[in-house]
Structure formats: C-alpha cells, structure tokens
py3Dmol code that shows the C-alpha trace and the ligand (Angstrom):
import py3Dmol

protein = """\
ATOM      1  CA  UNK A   1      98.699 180.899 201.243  1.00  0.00           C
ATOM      2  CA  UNK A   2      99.312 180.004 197.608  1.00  0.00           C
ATOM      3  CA  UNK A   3      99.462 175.874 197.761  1.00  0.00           C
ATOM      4  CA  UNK A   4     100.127 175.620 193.534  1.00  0.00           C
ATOM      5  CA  UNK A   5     102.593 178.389 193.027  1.00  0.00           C
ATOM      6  CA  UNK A   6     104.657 178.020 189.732  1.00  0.00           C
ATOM      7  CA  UNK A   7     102.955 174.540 189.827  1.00  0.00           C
ATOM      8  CA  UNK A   8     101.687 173.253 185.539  1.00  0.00           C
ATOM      9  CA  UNK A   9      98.636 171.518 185.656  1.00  0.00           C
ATOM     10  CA  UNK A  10      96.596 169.773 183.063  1.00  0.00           C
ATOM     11  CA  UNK A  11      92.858 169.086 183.805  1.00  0.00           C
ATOM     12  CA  UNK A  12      90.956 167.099 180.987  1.00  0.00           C
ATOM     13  CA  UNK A  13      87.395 168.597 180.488  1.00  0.00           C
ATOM     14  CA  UNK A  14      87.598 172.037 182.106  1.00  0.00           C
ATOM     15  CA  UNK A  15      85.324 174.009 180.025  1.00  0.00           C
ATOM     16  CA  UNK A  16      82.456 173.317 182.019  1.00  0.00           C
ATOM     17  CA  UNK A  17      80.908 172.313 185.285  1.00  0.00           C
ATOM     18  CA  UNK A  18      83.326 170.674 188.197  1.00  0.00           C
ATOM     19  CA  UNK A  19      86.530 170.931 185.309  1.00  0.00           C
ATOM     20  CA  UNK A  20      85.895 174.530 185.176  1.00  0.00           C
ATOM     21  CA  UNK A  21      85.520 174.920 189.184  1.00  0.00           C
ATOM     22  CA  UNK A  22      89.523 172.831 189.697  1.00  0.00           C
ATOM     23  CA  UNK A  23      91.052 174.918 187.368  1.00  0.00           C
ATOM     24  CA  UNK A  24      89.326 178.872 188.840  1.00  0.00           C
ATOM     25  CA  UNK A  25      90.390 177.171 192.105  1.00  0.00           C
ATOM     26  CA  UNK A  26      93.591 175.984 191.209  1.00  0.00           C
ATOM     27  CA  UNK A  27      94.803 178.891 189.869  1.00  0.00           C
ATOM     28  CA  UNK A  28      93.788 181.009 192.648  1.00  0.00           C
ATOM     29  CA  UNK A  29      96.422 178.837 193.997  1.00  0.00           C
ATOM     30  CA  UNK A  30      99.020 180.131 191.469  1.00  0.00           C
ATOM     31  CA  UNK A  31      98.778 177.408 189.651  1.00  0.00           C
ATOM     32  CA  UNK A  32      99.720 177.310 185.142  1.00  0.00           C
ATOM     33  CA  UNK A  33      96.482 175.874 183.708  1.00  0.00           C
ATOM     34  CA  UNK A  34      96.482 174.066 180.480  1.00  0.00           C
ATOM     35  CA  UNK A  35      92.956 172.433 179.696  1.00  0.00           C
ATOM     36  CA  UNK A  36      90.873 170.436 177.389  1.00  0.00           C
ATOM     37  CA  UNK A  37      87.387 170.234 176.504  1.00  0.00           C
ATOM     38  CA  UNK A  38      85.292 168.767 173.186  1.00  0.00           C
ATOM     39  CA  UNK A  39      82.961 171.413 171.947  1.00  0.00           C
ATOM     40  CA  UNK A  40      82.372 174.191 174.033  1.00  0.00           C
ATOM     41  CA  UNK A  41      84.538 177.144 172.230  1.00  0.00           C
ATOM     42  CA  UNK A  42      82.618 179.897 173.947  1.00  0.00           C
ATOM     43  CA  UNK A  43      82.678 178.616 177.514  1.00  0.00           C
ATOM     44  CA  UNK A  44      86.626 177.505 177.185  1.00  0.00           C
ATOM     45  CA  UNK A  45      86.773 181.229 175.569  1.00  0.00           C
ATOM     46  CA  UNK A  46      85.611 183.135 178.846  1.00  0.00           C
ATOM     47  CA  UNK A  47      87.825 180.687 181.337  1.00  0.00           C
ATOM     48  CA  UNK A  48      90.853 181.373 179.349  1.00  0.00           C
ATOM     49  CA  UNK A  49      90.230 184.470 179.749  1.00  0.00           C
ATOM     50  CA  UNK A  50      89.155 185.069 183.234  1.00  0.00           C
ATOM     51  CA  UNK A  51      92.385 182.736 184.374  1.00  0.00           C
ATOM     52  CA  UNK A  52      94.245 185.086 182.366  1.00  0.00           C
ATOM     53  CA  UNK A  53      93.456 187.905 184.040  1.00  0.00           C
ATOM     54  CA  UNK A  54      94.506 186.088 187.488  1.00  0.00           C
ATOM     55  CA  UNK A  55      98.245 186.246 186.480  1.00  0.00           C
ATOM     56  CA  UNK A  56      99.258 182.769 185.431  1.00  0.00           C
ATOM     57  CA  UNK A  57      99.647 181.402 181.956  1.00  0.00           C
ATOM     58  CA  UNK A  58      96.475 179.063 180.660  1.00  0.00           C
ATOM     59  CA  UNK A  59      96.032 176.685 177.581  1.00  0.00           C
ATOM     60  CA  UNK A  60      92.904 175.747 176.796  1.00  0.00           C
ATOM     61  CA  UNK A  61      92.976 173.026 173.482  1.00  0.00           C
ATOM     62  CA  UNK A  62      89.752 171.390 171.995  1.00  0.00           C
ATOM     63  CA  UNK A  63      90.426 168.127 171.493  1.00  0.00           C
ATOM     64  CA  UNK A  64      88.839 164.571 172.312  1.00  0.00           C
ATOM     65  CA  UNK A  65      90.600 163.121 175.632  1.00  0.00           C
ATOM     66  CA  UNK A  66      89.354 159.612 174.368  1.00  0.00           C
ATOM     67  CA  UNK A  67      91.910 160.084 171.170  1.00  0.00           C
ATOM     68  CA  UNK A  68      95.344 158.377 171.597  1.00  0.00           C
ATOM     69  CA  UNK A  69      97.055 160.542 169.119  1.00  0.00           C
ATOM     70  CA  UNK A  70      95.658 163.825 170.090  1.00  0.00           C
ATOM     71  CA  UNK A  71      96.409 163.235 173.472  1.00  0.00           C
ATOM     72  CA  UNK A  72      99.821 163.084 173.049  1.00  0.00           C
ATOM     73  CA  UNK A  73      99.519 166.109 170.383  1.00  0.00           C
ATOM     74  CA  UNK A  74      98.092 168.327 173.228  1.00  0.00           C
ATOM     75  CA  UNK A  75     100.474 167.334 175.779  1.00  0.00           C
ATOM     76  CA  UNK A  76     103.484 168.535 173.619  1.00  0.00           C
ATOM     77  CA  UNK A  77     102.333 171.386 173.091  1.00  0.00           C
ATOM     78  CA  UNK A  78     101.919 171.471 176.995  1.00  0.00           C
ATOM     79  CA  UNK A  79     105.996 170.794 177.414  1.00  0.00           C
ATOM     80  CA  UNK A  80     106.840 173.301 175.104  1.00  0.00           C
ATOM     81  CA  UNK A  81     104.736 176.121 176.314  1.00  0.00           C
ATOM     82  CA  UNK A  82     105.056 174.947 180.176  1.00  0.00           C
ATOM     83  CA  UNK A  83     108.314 173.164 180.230  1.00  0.00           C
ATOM     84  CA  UNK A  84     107.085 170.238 182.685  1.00  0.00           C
ATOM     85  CA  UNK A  85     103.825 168.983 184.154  1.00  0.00           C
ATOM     86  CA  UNK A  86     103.144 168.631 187.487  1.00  0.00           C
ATOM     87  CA  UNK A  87      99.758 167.567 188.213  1.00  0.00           C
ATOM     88  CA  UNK A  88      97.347 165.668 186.214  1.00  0.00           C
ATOM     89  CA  UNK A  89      93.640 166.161 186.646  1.00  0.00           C
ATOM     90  CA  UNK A  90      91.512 163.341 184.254  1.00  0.00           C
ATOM     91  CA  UNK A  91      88.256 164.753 185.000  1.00  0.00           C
ATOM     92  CA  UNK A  92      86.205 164.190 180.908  1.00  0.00           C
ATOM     93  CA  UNK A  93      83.546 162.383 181.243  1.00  0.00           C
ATOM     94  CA  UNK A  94      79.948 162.027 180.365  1.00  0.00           C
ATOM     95  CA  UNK A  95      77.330 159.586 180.962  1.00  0.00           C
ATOM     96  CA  UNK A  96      74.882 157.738 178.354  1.00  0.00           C
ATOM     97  CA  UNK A  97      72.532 156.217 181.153  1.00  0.00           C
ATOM     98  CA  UNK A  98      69.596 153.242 180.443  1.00  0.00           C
ATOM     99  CA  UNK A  99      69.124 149.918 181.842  1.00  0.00           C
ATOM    100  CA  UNK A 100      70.684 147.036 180.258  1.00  0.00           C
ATOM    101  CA  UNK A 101      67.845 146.068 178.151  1.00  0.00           C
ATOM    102  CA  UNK A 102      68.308 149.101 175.851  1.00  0.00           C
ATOM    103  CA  UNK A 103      71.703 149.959 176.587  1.00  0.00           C
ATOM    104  CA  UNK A 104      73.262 150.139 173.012  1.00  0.00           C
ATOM    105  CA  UNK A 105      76.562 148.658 172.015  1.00  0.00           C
ATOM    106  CA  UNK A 106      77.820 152.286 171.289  1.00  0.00           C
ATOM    107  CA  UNK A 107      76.262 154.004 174.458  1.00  0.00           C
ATOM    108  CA  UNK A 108      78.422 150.975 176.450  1.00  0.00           C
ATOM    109  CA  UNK A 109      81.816 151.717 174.011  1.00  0.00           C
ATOM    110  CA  UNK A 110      81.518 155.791 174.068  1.00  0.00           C
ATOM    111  CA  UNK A 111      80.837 156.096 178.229  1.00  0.00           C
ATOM    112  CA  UNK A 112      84.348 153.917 178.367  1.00  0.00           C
ATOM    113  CA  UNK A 113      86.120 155.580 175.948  1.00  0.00           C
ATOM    114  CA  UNK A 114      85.656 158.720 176.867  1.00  0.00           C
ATOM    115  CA  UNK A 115      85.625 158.487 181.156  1.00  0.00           C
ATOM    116  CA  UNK A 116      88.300 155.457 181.004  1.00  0.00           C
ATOM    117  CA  UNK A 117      90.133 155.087 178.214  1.00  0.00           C
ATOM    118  CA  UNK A 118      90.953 158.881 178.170  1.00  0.00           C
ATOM    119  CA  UNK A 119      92.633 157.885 181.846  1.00  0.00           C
ATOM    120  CA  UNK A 120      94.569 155.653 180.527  1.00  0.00           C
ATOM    121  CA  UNK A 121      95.707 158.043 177.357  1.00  0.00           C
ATOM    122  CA  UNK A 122      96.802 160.991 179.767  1.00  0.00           C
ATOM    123  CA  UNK A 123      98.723 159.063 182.105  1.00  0.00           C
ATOM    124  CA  UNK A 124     100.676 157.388 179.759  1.00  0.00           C
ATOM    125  CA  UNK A 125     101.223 160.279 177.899  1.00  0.00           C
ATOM    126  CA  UNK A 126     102.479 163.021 181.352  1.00  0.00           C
ATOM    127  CA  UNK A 127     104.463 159.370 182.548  1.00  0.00           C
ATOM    128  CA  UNK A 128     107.741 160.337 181.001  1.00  0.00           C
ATOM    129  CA  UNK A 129     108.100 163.800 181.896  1.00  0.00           C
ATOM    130  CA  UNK A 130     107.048 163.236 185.544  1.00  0.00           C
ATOM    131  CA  UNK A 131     109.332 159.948 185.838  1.00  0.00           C
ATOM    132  CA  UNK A 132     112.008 162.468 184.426  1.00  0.00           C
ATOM    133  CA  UNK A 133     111.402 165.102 186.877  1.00  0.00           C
ATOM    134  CA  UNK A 134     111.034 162.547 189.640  1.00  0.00           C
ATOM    135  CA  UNK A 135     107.364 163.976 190.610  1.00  0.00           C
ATOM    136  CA  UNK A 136     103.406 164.095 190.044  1.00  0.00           C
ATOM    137  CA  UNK A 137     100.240 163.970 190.936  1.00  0.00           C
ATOM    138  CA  UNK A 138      97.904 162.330 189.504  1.00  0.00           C
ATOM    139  CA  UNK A 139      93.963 162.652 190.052  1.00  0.00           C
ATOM    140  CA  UNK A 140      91.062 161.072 188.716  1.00  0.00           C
ATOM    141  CA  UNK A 141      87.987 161.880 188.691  1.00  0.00           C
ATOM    142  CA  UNK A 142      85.486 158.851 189.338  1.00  0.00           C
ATOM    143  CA  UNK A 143      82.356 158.851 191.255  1.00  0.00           C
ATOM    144  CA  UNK A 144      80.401 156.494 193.981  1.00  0.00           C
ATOM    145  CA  UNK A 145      78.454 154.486 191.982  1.00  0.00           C
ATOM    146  CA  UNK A 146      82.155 153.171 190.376  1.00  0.00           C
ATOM    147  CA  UNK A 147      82.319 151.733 194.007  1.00  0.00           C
ATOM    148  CA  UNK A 148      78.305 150.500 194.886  1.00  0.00           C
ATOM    149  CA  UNK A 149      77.018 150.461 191.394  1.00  0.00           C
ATOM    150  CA  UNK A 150      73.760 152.259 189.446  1.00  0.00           C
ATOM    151  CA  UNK A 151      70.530 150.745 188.038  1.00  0.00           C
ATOM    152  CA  UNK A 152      70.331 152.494 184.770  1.00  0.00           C
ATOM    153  CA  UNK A 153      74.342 153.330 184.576  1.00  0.00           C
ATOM    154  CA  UNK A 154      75.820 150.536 183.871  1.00  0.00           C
ATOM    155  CA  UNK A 155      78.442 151.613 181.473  1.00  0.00           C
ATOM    156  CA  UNK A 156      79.281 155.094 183.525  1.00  0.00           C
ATOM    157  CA  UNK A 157      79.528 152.409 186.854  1.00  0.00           C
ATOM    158  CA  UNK A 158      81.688 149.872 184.938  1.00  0.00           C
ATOM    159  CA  UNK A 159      83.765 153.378 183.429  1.00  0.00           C
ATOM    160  CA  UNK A 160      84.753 154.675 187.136  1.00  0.00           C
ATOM    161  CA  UNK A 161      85.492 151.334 188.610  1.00  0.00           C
ATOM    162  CA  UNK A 162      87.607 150.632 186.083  1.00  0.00           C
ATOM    163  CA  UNK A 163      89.552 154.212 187.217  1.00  0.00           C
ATOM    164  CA  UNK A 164      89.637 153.196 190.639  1.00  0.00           C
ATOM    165  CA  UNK A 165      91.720 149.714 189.819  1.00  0.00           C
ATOM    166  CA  UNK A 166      93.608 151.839 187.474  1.00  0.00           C
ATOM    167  CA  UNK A 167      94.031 154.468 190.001  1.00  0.00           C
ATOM    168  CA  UNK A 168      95.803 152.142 192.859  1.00  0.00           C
ATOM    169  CA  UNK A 169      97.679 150.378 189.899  1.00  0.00           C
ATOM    170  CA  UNK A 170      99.679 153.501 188.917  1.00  0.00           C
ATOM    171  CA  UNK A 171     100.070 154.485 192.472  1.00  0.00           C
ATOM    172  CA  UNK A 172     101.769 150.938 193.312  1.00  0.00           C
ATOM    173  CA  UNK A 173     103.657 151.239 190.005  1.00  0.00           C
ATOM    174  CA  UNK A 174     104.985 154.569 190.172  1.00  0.00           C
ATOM    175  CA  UNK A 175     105.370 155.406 194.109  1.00  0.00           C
ATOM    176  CA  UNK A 176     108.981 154.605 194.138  1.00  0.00           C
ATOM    177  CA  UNK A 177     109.593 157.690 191.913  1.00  0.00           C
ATOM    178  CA  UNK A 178     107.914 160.073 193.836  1.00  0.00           C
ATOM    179  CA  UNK A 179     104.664 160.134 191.489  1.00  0.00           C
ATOM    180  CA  UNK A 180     101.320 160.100 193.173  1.00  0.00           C
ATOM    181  CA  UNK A 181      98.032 158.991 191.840  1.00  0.00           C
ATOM    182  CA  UNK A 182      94.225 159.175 193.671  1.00  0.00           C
ATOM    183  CA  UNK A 183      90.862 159.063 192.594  1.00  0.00           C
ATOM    184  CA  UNK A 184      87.887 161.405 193.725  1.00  0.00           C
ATOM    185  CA  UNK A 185      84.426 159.935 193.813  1.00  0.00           C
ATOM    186  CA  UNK A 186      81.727 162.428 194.103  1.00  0.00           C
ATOM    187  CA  UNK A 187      78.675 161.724 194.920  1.00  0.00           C
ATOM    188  CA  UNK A 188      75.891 163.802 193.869  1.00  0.00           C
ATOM    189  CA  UNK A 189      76.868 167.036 192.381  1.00  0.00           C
ATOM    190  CA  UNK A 190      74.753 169.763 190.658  1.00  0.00           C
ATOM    191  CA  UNK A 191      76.181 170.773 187.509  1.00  0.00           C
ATOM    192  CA  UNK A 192      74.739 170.148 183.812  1.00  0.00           C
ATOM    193  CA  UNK A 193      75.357 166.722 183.721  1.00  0.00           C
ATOM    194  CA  UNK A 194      73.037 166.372 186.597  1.00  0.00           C
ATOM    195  CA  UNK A 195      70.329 169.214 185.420  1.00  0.00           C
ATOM    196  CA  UNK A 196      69.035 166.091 182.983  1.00  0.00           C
ATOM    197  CA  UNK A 197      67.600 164.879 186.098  1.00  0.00           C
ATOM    198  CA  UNK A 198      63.913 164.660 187.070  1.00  0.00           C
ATOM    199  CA  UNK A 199      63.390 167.003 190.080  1.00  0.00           C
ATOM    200  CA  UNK A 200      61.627 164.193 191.400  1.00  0.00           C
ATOM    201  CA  UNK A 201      64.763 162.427 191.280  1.00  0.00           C
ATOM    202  CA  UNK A 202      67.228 165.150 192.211  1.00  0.00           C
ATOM    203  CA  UNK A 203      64.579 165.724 195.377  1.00  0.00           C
ATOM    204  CA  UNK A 204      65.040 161.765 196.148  1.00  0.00           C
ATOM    205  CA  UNK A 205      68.697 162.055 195.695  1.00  0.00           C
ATOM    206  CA  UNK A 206      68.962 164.906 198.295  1.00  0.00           C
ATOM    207  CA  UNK A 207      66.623 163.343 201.101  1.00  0.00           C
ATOM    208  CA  UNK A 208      69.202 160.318 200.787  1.00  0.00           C
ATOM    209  CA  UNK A 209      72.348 161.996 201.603  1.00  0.00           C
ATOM    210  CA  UNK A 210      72.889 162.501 204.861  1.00  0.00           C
ATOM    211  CA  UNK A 211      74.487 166.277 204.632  1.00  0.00           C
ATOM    212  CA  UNK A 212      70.880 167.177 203.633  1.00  0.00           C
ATOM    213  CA  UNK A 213      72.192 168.370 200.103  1.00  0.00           C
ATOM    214  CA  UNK A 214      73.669 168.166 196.738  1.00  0.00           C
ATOM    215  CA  UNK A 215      77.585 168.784 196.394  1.00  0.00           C
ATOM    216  CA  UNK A 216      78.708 171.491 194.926  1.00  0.00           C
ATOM    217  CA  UNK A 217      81.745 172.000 192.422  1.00  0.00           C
ATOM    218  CA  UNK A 218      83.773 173.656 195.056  1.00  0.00           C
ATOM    219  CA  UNK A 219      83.050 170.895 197.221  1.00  0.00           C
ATOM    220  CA  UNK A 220      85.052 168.664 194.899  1.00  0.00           C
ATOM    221  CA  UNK A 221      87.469 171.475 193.737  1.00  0.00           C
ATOM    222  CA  UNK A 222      88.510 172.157 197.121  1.00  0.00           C
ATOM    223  CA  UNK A 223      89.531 167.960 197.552  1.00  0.00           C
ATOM    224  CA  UNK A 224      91.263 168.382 194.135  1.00  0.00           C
ATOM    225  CA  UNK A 225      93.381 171.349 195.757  1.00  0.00           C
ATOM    226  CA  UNK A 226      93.983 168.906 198.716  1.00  0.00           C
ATOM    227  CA  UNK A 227      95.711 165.930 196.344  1.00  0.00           C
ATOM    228  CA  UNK A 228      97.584 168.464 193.455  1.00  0.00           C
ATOM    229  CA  UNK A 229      98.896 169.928 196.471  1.00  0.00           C
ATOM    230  CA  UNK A 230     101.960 169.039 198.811  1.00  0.00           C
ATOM    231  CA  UNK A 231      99.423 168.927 201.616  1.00  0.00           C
ATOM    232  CA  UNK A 232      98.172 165.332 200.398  1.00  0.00           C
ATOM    233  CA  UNK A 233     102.221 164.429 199.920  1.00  0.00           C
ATOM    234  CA  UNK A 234     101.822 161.135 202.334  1.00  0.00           C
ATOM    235  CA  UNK A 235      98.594 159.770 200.412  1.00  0.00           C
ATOM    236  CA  UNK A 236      98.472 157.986 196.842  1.00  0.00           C
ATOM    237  CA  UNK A 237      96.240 154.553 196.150  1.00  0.00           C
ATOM    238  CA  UNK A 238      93.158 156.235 197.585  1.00  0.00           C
ATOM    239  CA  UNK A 239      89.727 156.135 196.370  1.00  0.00           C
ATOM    240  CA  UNK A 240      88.537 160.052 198.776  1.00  0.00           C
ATOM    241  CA  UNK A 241      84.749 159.934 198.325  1.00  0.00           C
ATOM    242  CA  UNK A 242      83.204 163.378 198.636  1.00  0.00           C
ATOM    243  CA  UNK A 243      79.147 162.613 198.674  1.00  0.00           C
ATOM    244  CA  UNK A 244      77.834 163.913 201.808  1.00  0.00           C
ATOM    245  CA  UNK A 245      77.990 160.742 203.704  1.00  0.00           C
ATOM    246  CA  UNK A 246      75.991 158.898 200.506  1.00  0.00           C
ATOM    247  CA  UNK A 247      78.778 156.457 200.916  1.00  0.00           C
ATOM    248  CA  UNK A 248      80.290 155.123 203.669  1.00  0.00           C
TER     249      UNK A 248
END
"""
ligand_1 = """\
48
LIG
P 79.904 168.217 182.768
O 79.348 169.419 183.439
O 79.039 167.466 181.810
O 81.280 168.620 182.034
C 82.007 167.648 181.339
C 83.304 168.251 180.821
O 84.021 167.220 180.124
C 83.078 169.358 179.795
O 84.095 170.315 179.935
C 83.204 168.630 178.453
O 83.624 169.449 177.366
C 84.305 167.647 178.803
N 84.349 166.494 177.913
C 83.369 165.589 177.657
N 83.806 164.676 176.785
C 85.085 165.014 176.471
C 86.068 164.466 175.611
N 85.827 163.362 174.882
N 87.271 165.071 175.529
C 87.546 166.187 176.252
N 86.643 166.761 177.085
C 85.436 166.179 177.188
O 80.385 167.137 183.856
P 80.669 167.300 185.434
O 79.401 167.061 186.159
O 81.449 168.531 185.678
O 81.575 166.000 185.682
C 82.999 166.051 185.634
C 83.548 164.706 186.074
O 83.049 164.368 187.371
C 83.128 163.550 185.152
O 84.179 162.627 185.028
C 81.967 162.909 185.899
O 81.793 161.563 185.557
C 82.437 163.087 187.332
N 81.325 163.059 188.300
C 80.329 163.971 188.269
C 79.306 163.870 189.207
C 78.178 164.848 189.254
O 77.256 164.643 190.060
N 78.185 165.901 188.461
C 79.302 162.834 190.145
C 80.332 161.925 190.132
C 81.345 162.038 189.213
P 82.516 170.229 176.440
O 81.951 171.324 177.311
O 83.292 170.761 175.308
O 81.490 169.189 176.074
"""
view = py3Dmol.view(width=600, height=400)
view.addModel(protein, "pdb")
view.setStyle({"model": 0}, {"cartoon": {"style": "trace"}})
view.addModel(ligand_1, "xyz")
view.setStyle({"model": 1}, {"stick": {}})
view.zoomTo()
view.show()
C-alpha cells in the first residue's frame, strides 16, 4: 500500500545519510520529493536520479537551510513546480562537538544555526501554503541527547532541545487548522556523521543500548513514513524517540 501517493514533500538535508534514507523511502510511498543539501553535488546527483527513475517528480536545490532568504527562494520554486506542500521534513544538521572549555563562539553559533534556526526558517516559510490548504505535517528531526543532554555536545544538545519546545509550540499553534508538527529523536545511528567516532566509543555506545545495536537509517525513515503519513493523523506535540531503548 502506497501511504504518500500524490503527496509533495520537502526534506532539508537529503543528500546524504538518514535525509537520503526518508526521501528513497518516501517515495517508494509515491511520494513528490523536493530536497536540499549544502555541498554534496554528486551524491544529490545520483538520488535525483534514482527517485527519478521510481516515477515521481524530485527537486533537489543546494542551498544553506540556515539562510532566511534562500529558504524562502527554494520553497517557491517548490509551489511552482509542485503546486502545494504537504509534509515538511527539517532533518539539516551537523554537529561541532567539544567540551565547554574549548567550545568556540562560532562552533556554539553554526551548530544552532544550522540544526535550529533552519527549523524555524522552513516552517515559517511552508506556514502559508499549508494554513491555505488547511493541512501538514510537520517533522523534525532532533535527537536524545536534546532531551538528557551530552558531555562534549553542548551546542548540538542545546540545538535539538530547542526543536523539541519549538516542535510542541507549532503543534499547539497550528492544530486548529489541521497542521501537524512532531519531532523524531534518534538515538544512535550509523551514518557519516557518526563514522567520526572512535570504535572504542561506537563499541561503548552499542553495549549501552538495550536493542544490542546501532539504529539504522531505515529505522528512523520508517518513523518518518509513520508521521508524513495519515497513519499518525491523531498525534502532533510529540517528541517519538527511536534509540533502541537508550532512552526511556
Ligand atoms: P549526515 O549524514 O551528516 O547528513 C547531513 C545532511 O544535512 C547532508 O545531506 C548535508 O548536506 C545536510 N546539511 C548540512 N548542513 C546543511 C545546511 N546548512 N543546509 C542544507 N543542508 C545541510 O547526518 P545524519 O546522521 O543523516 O543526520 C541527519 C539528522 O539526524 C541531523 O539533524 C542529526 O542531528 C539528526 N540525528 C542524527 C543522529 C545519528 O546518530 N546519525 C542521531 C540523532 C539525530 P551535504 O551532504 O551537502 O553536506
């Protein structure tokens, strides 16, 4: 059963990693895919492509989700190629880790630019057109430690906290028209912004989640699926941690 059919879906930061895994998955689904992502031509190259071949139209646009301006640019160019949006997937974000003692002033302002204040540049930007259409659904893409905190991540914990206030905000604000807005916190999931890891580490990490094992990007793709979809059409305000049991 196709859950996105005819469905137009943004995702912010899709050219690699769990991005990348939501939009394969959720046009599977039948879902339109336009994306973003900073640098990586090549990489959003191939998954223009490869959606392509699946049958449903794709954008993919280069641009920085932490840029007001550009934002709105991009999602323009979204309404006149798509005609409406649908479901909104903030899921840029990177991480500039250290403890406090040598966390720079610019490490601090670049983690929140980019993983919240992107958030905030989306949503207000898809708001009209959903409010029009009198429905959305909103995702963002946080993590655990946004909810029990990281030695050494300070800025990316203070970043995905800040998306789960912002998260049950919107939903309060904009339930009454029919607009929808959760947040997914992974916990540990191996992509490439987790292969900078020590293997020491990663092995520590694994031994400390009770499913025995890292996520995976379908693990988190398949949740994604779950709130873009009509099957999640009774939740909104939530915080759905997928980690394993790393968090409960
Ligand atoms: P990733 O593999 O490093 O991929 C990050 C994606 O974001 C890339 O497509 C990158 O584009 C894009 N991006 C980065 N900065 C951007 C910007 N300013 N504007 C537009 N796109 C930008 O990361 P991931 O592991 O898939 O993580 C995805 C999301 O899940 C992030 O929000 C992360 O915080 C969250 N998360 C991840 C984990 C985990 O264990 N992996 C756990 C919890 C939460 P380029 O390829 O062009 O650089």
């Amino acid at each position: 059963m196709k859950l996105l059919k005819n469905k137009n879906v943004i995702i912010t930061g899709a050219s690699r990693g769990i991005g990348k895994g939501i939009a394969e998955l959720l046009s599977s689904h039948g879902a339109n895919i336009a994306f973003t992502y900073r640098s990586s031509d090549d990489q959003a190259k191939i998954l223009e492509r490869k959606l392509l071949e699946g049958g449903n139209r794709v954008i993919g646009f280069k641009t920085d989700a932490s840029d007001f301006d550009s934002t709105n640019l991009f999602v323009d160019e979204v309404l006149k190629e798509f005609n409406s949006i649908d479901v909104l997937i903030n899921n840029a974000g990177i991480t500039k880790d250290g403890l406090l003692m040598r966390m720079s002033e610019q490490d601090f302002d670049d983690v929140m630019k980019v993983n919240m204040k992107s958030v905030f540049n989306m949503t207000k930007s898809v708001l009209k057109p959903m409010l029009k259409q009198r429905s959305g659904s909103i995702i963002n893409m946080s993590s655990v430690v946004g909810v029990k905190g990281n030695a050494g991540q300070a800025n990316y914990s203070a970043s995905k906290a800040a998306i789960n206030g912002f998260t049950k905000s919107t939903a309060l604000e904009l339930g009454s028209r029919n607009i929808r807005c959760n947040a997914i916190a992974p916990g540990f999931i191996e992509t490439e912004m987790t292969e900078s890891l020590a293997e020491d580490q990663i092995k520590e990490w694994r031994n400390l989640i009770p499913l025995k094992r890292g996520g995976t990007v379908n693990d988190v793709a398949n949740v994604t699926l779950f709130l873009a979809s009509d099957m999640s059409s009774y939740v909104t305000g939530q915080v759905i941690h997928v980690c394993g049991g790393m968090l409960t």
